[in-house]
NUMISE-275158 format. One line per 3 residues: number of its first residue (from 1); their letters; for each residue y, z, x of N, C-alpha, C, O, CB. Coordinates in steps of 0.05 Angstrom, whole numbers, always signed. Each point is the difference from the previous one (the first is absolute). Glycine has a CB too. Example, Ala and Ser with C-alpha at 12.3 -4.5 7.8 and 13.67 -1.06 7.14 Angstrom:
2
1) AS) -114:+156:+264:+24:+0:-18:+24:+0:+18:+0:+13:+21:-23:+12:-59 | +44:-39:+31:+24:+1:+16:+22:+14:-15:+22:+4:+10:-35:-47:+14
end
This chain:
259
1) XXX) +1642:+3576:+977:-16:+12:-22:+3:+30:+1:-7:+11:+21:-26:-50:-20 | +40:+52:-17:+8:+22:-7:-28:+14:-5:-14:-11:-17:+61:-4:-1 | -58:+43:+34:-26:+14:-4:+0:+15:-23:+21:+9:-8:-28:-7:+54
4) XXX) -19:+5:-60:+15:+8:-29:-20:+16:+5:-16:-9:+17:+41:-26:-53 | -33:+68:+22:-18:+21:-2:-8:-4:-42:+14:+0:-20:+14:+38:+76 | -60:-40:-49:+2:-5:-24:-17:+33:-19:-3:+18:+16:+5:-85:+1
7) XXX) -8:+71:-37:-12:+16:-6:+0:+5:-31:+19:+0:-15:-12:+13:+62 | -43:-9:-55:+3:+5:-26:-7:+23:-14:-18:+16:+6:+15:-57:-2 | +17:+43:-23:+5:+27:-18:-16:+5:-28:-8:-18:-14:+54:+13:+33
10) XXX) -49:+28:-23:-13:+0:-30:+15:+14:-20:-7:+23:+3:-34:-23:+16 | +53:-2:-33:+21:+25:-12:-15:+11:-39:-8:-13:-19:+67:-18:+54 | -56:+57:-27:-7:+7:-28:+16:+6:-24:+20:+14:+1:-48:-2:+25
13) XXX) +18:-26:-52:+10:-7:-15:-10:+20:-30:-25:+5:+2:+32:-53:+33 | +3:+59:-57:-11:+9:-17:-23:-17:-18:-16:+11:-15:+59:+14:+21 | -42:-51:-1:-23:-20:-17:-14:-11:+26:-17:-17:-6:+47:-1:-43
16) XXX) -25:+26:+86:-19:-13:+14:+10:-5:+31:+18:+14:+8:-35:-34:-54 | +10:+8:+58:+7:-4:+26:+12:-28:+1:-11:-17:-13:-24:+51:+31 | +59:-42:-1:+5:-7:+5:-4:-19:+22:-4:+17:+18:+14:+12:-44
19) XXX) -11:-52:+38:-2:-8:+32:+32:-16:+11:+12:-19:-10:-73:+9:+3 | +65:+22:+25:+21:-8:+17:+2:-7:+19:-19:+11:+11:+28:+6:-28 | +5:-33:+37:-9:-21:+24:+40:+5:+11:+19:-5:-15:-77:-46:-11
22) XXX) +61:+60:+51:+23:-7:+1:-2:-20:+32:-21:-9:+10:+43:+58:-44 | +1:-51:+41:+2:-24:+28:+29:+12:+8:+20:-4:-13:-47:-53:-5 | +26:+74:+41:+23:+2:+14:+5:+1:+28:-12:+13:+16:+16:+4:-52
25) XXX) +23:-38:+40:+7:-3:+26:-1:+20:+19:-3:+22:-10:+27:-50:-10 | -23:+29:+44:+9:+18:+19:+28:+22:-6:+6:+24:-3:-29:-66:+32 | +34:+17:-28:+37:+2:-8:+4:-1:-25:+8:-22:-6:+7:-1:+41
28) XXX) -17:+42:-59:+5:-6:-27:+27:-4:-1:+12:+14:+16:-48:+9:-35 | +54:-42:+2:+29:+4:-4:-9:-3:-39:-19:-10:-13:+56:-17:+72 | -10:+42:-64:-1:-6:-28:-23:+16:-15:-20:+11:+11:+38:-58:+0
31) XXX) -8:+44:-46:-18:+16:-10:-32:-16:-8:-3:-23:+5:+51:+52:-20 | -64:-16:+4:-29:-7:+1:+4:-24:-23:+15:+5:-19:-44:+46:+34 | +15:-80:-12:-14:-15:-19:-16:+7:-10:-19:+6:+14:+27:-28:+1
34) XXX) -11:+24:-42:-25:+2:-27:-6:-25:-7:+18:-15:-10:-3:+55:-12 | -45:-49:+27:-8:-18:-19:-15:-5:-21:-24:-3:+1:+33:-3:+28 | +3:+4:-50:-16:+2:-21:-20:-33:-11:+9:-23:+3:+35:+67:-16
37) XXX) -71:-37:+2:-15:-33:+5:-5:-7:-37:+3:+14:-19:-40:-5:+81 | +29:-37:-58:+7:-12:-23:-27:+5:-24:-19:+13:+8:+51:-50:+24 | -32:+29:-57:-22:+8:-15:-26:-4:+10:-14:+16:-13:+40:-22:-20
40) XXX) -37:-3:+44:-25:-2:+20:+1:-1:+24:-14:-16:+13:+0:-2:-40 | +32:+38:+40:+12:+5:+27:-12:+36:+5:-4:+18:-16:+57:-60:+9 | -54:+40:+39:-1:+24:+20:+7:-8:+19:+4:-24:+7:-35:+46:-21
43) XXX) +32:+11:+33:+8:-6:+21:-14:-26:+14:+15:-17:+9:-2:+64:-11 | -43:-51:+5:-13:-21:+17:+14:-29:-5:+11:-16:+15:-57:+45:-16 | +42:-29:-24:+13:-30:-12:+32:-9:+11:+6:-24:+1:-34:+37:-49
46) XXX) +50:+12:+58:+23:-7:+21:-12:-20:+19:+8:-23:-3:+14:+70:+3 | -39:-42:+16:-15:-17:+21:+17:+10:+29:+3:+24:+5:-17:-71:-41 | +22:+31:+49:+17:+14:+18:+32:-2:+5:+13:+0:+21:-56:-6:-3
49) XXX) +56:+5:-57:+24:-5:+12:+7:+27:-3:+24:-1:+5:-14:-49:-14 | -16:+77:+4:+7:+29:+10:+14:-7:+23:+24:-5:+7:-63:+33:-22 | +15:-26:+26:+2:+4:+38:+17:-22:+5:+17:+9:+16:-67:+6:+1
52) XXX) +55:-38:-22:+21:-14:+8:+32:+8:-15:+20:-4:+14:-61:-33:-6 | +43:+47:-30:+28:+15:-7:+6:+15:+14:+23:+1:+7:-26:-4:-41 | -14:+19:+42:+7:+28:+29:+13:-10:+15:+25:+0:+2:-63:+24:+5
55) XXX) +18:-38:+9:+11:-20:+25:+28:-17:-5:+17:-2:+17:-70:-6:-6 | +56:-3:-36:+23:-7:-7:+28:+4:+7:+17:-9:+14:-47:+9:-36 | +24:+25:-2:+26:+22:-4:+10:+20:+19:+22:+7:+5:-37:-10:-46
58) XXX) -14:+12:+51:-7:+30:+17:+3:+23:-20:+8:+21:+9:+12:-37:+38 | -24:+14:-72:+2:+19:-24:-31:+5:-6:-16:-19:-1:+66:+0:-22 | -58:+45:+18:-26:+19:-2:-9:-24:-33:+19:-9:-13:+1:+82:+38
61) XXX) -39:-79:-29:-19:-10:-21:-20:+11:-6:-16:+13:+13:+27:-45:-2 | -11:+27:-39:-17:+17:-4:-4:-4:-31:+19:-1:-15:-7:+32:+56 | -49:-35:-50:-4:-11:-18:-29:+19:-12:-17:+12:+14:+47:-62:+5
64) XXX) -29:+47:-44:-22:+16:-24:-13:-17:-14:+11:-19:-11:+15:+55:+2 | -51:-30:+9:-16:-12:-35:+11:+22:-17:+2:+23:+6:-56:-43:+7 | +62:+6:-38:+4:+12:-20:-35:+19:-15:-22:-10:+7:+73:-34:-10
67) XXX) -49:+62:-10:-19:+11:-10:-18:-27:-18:+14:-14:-14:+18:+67:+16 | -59:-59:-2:-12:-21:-14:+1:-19:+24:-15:-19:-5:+28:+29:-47 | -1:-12:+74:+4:-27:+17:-16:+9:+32:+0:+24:+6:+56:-41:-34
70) XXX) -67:-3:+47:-9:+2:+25:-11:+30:+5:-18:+11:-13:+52:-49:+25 | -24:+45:+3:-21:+20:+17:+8:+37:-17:-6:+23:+2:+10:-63:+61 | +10:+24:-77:+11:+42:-27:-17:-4:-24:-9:-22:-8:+73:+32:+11
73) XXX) -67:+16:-14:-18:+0:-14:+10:-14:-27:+21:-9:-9:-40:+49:+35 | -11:-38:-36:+1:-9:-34:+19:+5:-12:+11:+21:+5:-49:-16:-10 | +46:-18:-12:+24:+11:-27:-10:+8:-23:-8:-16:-18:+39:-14:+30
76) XXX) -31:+56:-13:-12:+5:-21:+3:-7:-26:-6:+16:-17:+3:+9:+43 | +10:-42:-30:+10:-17:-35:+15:-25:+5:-5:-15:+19:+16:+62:-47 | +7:-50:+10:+6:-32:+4:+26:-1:+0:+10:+12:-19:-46:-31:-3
79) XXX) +52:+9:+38:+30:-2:-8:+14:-5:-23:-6:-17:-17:+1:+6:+52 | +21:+26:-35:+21:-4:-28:+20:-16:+4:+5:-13:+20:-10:+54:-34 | +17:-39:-6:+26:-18:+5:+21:+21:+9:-2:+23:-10:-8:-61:-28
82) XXX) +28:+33:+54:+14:+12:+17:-7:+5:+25:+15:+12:+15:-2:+0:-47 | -38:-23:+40:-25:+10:+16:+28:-15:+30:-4:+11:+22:-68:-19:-62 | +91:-9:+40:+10:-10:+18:+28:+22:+16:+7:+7:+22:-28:-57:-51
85) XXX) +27:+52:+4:+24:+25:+6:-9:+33:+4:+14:+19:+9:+17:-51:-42 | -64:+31:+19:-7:+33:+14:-11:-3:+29:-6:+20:+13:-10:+2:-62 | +14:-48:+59:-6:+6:+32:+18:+19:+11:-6:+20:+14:-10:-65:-7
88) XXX) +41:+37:-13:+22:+9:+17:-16:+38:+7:-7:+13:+19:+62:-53:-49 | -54:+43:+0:+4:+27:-6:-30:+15:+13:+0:+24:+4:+35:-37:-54 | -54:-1:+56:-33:+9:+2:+0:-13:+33:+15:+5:+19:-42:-11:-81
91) XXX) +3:-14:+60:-7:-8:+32:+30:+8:+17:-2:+20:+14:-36:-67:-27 | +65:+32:+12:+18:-5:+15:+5:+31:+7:+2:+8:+23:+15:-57:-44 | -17:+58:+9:+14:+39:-6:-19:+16:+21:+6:+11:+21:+4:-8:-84
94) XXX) -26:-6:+54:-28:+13:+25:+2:-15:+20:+2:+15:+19:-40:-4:-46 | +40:-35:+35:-2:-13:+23:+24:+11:+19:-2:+8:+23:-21:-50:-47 | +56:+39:+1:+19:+14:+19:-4:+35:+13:+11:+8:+20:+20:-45:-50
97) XXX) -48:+51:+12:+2:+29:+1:-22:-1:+27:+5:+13:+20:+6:+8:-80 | -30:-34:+60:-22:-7:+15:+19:-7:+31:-11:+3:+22:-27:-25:-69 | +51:+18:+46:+0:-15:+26:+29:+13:+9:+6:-6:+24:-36:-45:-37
100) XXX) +49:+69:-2:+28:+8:+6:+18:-26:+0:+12:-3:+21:-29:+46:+7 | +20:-62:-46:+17:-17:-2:+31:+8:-14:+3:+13:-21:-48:-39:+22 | +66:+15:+15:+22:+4:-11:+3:-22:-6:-16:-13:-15:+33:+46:+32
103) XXX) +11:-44:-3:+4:-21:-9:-21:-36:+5:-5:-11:+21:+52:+50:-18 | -50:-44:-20:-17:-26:+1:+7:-31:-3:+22:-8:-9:-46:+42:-6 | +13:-44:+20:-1:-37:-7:-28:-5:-17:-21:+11:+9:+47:-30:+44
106) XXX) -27:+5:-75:-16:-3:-11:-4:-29:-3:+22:-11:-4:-16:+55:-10 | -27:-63:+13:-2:-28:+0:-33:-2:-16:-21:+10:+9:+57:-23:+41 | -32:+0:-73:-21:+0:-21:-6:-28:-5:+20:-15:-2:-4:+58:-19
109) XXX) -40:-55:+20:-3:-27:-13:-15:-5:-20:-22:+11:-2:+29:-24:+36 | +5:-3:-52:-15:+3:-29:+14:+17:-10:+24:+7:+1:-68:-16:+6 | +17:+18:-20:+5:+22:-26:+17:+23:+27:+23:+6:-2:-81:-11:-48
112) XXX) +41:+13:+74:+5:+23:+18:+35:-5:-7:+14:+20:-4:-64:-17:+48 | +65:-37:-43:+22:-2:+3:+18:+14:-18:+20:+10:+10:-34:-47:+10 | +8:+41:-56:+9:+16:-12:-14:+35:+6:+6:+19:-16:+4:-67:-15
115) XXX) -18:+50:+43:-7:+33:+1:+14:+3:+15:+20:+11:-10:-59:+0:+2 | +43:-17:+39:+21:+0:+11:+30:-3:-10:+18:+15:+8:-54:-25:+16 | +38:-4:-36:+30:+5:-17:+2:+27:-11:+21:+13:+2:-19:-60:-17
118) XXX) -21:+56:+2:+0:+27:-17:-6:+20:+24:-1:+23:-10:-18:-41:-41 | +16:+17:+74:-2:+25:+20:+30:-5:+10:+14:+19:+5:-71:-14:+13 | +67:-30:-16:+29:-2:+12:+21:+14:-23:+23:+6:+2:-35:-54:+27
121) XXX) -6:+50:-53:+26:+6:-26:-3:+31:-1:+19:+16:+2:-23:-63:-39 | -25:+54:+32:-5:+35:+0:+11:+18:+26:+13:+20:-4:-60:-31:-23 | +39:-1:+60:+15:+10:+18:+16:-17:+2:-7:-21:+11:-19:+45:+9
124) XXX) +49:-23:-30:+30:-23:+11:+11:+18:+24:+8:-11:+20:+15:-13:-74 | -23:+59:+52:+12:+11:+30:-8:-6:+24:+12:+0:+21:-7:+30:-40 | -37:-39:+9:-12:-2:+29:-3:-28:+10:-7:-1:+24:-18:+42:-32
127) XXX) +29:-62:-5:-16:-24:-2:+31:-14:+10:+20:+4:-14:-69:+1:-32 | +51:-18:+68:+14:-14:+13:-7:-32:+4:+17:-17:+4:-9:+63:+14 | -38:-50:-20:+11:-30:+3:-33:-7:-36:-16:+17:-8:+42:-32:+96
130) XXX) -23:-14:-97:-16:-3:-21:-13:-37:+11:+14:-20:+5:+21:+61:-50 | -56:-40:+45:-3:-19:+3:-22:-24:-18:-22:+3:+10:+43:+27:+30 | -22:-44:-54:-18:-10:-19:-10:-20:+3:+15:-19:-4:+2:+37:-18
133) XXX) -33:-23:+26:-16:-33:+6:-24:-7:-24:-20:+12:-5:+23:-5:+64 | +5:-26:-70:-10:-19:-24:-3:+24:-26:-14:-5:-19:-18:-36:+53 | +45:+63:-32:+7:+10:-18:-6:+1:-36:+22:-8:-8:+1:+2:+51
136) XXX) -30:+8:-53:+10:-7:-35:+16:+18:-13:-10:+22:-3:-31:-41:-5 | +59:+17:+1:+22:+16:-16:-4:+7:-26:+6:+22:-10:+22:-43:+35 | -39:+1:-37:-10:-7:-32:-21:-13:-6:-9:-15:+18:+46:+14:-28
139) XXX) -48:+3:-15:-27:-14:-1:+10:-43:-10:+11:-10:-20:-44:+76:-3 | +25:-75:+41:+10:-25:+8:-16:-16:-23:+1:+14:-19:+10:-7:+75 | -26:-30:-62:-21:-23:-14:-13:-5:+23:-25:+1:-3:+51:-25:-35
142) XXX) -17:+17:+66:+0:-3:+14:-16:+10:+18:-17:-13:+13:+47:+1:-30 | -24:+44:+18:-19:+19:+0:-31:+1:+4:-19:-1:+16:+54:+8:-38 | -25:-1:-18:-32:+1:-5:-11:-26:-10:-19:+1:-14:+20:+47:+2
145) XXX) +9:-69:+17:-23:-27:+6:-11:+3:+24:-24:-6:+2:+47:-29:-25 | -4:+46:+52:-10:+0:+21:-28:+27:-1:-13:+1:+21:+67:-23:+1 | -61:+35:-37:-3:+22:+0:-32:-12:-14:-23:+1:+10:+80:+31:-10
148) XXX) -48:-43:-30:-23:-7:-4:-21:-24:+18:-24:+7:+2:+50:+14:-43 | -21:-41:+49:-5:-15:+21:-15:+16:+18:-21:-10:+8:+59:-16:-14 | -30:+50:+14:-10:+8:+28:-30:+16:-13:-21:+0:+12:+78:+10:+22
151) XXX) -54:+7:-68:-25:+12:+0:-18:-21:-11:-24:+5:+0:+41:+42:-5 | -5:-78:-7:-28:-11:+10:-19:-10:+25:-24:-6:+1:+43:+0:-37 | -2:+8:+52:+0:-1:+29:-29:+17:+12:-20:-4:+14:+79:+1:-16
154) XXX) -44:+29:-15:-21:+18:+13:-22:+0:-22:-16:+19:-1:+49:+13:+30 | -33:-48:-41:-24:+0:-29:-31:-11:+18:-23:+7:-3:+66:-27:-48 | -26:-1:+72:-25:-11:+8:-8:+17:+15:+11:+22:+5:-5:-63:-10
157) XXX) -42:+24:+22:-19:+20:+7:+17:+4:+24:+18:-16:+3:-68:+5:-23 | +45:+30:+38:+3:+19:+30:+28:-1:-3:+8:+13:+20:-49:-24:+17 | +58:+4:-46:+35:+3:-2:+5:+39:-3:+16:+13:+12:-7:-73:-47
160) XXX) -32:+72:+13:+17:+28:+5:-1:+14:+21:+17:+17:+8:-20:-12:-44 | -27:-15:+52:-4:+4:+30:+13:+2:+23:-7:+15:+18:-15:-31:-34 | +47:-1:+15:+31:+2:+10:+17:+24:-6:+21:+5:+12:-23:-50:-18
163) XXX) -8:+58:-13:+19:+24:-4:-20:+32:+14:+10:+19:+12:+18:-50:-70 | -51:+27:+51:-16:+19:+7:+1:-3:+27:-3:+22:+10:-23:-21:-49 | +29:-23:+60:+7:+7:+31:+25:+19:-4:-4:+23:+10:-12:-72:+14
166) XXX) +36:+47:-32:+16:+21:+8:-4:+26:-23:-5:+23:+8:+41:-62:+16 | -35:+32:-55:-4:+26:-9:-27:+27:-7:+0:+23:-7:+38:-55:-5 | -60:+6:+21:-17:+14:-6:-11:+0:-25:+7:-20:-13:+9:+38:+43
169) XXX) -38:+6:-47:+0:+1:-22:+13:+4:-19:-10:+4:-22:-13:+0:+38 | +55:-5:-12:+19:+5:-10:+19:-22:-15:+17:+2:-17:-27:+31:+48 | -8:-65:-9:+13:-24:-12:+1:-9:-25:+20:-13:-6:-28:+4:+41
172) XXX) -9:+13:-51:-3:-4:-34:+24:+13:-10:+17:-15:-9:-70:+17:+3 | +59:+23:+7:+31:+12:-4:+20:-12:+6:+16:-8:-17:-29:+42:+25 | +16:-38:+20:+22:-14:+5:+16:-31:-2:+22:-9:+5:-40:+45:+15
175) XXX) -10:-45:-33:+6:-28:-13:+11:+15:-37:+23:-4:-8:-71:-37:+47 | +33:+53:-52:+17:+4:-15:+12:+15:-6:+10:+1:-22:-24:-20:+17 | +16:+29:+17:+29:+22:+7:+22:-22:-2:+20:+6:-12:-41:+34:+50
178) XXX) +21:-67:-25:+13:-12:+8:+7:-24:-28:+23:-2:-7:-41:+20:+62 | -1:-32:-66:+6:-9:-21:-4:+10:-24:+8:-16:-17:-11:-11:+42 | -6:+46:-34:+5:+16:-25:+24:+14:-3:+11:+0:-22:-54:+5:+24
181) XXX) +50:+4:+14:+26:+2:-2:+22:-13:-12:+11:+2:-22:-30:+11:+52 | +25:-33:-3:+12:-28:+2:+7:-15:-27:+22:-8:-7:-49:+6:+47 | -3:+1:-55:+7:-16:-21:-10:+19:-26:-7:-10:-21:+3:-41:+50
184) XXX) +4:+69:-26:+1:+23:-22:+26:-9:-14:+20:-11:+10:-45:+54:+16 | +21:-33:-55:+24:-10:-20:+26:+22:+8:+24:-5:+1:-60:-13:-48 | +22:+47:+53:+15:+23:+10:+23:-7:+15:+24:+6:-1:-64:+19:+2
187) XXX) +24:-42:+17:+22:-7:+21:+25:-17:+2:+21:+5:+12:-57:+4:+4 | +30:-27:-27:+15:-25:+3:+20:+11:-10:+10:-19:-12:-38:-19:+10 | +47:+63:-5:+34:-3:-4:+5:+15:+32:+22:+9:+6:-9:-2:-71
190) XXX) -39:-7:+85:+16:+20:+11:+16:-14:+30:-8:-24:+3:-30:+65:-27 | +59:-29:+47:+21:-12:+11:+5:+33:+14:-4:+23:-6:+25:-74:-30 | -13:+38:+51:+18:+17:+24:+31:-3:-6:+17:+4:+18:-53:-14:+20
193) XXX) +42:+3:-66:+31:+10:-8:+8:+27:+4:+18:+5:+17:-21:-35:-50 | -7:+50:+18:+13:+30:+0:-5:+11:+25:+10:+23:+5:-16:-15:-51 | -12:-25:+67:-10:+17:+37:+32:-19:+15:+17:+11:+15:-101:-11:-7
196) XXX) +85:-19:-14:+16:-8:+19:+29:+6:+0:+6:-8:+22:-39:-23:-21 | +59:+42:-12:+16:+8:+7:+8:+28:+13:+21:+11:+5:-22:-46:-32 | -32:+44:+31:-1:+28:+15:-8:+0:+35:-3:+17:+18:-13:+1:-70
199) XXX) +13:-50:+48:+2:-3:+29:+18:-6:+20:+1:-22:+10:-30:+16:-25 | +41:+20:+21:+23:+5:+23:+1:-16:+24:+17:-17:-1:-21:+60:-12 | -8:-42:+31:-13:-15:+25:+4:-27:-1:+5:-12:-21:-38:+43:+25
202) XXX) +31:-40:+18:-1:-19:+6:-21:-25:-6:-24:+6:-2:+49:+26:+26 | -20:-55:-27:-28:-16:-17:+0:-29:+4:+14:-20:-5:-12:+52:-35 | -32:-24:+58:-4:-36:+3:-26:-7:-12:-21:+13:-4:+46:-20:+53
205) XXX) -18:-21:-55:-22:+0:-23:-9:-33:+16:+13:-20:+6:+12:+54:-66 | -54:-26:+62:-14:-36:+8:-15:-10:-21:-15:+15:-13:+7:-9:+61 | +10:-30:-53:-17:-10:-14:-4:-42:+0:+15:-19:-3:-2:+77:-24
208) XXX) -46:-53:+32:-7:-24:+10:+4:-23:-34:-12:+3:-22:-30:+24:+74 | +64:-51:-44:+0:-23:-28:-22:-14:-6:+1:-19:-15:+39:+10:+24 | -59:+17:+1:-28:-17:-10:-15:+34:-12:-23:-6:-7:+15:-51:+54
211) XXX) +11:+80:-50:-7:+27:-4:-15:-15:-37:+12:-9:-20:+37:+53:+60 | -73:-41:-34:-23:-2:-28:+7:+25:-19:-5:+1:-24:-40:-21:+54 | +56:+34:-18:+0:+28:-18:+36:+8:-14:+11:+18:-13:-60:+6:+54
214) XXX) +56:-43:-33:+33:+7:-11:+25:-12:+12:+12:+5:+21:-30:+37:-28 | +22:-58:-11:+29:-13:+11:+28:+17:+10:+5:+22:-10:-22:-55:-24 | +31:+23:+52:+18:+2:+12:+20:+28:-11:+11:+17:+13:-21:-72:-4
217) XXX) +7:+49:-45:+21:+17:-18:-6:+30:+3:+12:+19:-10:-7:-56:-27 | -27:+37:+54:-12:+33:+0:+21:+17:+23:+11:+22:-3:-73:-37:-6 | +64:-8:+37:+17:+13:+19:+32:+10:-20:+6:+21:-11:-31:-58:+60
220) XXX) +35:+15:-47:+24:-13:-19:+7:+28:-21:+23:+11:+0:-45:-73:-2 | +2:+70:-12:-3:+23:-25:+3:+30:+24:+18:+15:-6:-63:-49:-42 | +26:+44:+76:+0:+19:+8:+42:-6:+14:+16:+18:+4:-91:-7:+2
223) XXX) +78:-30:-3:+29:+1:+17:+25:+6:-13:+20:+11:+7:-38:-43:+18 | +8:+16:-59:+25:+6:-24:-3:+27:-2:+21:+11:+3:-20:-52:-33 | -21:+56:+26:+1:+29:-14:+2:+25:+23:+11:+21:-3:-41:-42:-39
226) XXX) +16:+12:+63:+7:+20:+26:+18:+15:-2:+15:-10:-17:-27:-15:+42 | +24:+50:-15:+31:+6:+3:+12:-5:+30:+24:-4:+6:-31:+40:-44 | -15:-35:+55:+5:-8:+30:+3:-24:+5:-9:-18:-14:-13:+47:+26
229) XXX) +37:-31:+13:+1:-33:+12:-35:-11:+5:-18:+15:+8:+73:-5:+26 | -59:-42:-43:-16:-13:+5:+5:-32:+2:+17:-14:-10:-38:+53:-7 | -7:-45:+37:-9:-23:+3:-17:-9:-7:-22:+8:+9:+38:-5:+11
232) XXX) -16:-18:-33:-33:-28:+0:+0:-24:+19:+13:-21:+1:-16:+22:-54 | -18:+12:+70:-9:-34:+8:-23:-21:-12:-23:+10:+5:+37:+12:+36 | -16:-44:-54:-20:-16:-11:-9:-12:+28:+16:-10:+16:+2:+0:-68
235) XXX) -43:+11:+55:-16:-6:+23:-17:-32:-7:-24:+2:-5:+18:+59:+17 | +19:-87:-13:-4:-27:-10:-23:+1:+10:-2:+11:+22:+42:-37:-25 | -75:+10:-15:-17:+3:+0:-16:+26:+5:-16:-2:+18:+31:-40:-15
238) XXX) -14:+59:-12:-11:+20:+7:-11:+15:-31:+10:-7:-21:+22:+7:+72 | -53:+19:-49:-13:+0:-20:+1:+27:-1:+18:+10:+13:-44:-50:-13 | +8:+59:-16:-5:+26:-5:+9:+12:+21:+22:+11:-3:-57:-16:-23
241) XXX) +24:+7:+48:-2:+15:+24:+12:-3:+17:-13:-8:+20:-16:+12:-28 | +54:+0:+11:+14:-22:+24:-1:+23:+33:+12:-6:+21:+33:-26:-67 | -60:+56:+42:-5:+7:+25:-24:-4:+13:-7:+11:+21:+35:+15:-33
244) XXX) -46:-52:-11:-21:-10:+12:+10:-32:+18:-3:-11:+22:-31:+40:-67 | +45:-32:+26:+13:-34:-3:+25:-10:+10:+9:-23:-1:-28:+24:-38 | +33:+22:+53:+28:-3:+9:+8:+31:+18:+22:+9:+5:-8:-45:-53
247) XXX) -35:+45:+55:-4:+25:+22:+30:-7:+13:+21:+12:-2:-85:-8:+15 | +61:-19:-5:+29:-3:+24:+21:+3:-9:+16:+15:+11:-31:-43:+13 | +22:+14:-47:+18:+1:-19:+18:+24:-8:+23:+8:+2:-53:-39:-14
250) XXX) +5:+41:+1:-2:+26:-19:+10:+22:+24:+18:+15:-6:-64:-29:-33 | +34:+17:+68:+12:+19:+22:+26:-6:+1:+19:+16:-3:-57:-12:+32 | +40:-36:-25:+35:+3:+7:+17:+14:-25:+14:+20:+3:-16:-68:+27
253) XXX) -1:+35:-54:+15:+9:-22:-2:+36:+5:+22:+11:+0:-35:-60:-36 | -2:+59:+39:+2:+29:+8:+12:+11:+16:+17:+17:-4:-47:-18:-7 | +25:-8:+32:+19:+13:+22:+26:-15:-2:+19:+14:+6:-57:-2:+29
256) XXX) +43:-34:-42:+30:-2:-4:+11:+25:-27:+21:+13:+2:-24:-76:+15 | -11:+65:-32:+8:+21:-18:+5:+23:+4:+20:+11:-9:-37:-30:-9 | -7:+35:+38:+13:+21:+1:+11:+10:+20:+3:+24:+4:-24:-20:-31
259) X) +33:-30:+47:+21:+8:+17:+23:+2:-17:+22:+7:+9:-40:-28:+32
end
């Protein structure tokens, strides 16, 4: 078992603070992991597969609530559309200036999985490896049935209660932040077509065949349009989260990658 130094950060932002959590080996090799988390994701919600990618790879980790999410502040208004491709340009941008990042590895799930594409496309000099897990490329049916399903989910009693453990008074936002969006009329032409042939790098793409939130064609769509070499692995039975549901899996597919 590989000893890891852990430590967390606050970084300032023109709309707020930031929170940041990194995990690094003794022995760092390689450049730093970014993790970006899914529409009702923070750092806490990782759980402990950070600290087990460290140990993994032996590569520095290192993960943010987005502004509106876990332990960073409020968002002062509501996401727009494009709200996926200005990460690159906002949280990701401060986090790199924050911390002296050159070159990086970035690994996003979910929605984080297309923002991460768009930090691999905006820095392509710096961005050496891309990594995407359950990803969406485009707005699927698939999607947002999964999408609607889940906010009746949270319709019932103590269900938003689950979000307020990690976000706080902030969880009402981040649920719709998450489906207003989603199934806003605004949205639905939008795709990671014009982000993805600016990605250079290298590209592995996971995604679990039982995934509620998007069939298979999403990997399939980030591999056709990429400009870099990629892989998909489909992870048989496996659902949304396959670094909840296939932890082991999901390490190996990594470290075979970015050896």
């Amino acid at each position: 078992m590989i000893s890891l130094n852990t430590c967390e950060h606050w970084i300032d932002t023109a709309q707020g603070k930031l929170f940041a959590q990194e995990w690094v080996p003794l022995q760092v090799q390689g450049a730093p992991i970014v993790l970006l988390h899914d529409s009702l994701g923070c750092v806490a919600l990782w759980r402990d597969f950070p600290a087990r990618l460290a140990q993994a790879t032996g590569h520095r980790v290192i993960a943010y609530d987005r502004l509106g999410f876990g332990r960073s502040d409020a968002h002062p208004g509501r996401l727009r559309l494009g709200f996926v491709e200005d990460e690159a340009r906002q949280g990701f941008t401060a986090l790199r200036g924050y911390f002296g990042i050159g070159e990086f590895i970035v690994f996003g799930h979910s929605v984080g999985g297309g923002m991460a594409v768009a930090c691999a496309a905006l820095f392509a000099e710096h961005c050496v490896g891309l990594i995407t897990e359950s990803a969406q490329a485009f707005v699927e049916a698939r999607t947002l049935e999964g999408i609607r399903a889940a906010e009746l989910q949270f319709a019932e009693p103590g269900q938003l209660q689950r979000l307020e453990r990690y976000h706080g008074g902030k969880a009402e936002w981040v649920l719709r932040a998450w489906v207003d969006n989603w199934l806003g009329e605004d949205f639905a032409a939008w795709s990671l077509d014009t982000v993805l042939p600016q990605v250079r790098c290298p590209l592995l793409s996971l995604h679990g065949d039982d995934d509620e939130f998007g069939s298979h064609a999403h990997p399939q769509r980030l591999l056709a349009l990429a400009a870099g070499p990629g892989t998909m692995r489909l992870l048989p039975g496996c659902g949304h989260v396959p670094h909840r549901e296939r932890a082991e899996e999901v390490l190996v597919e990594v470290v075979q990658f970015l050896r």
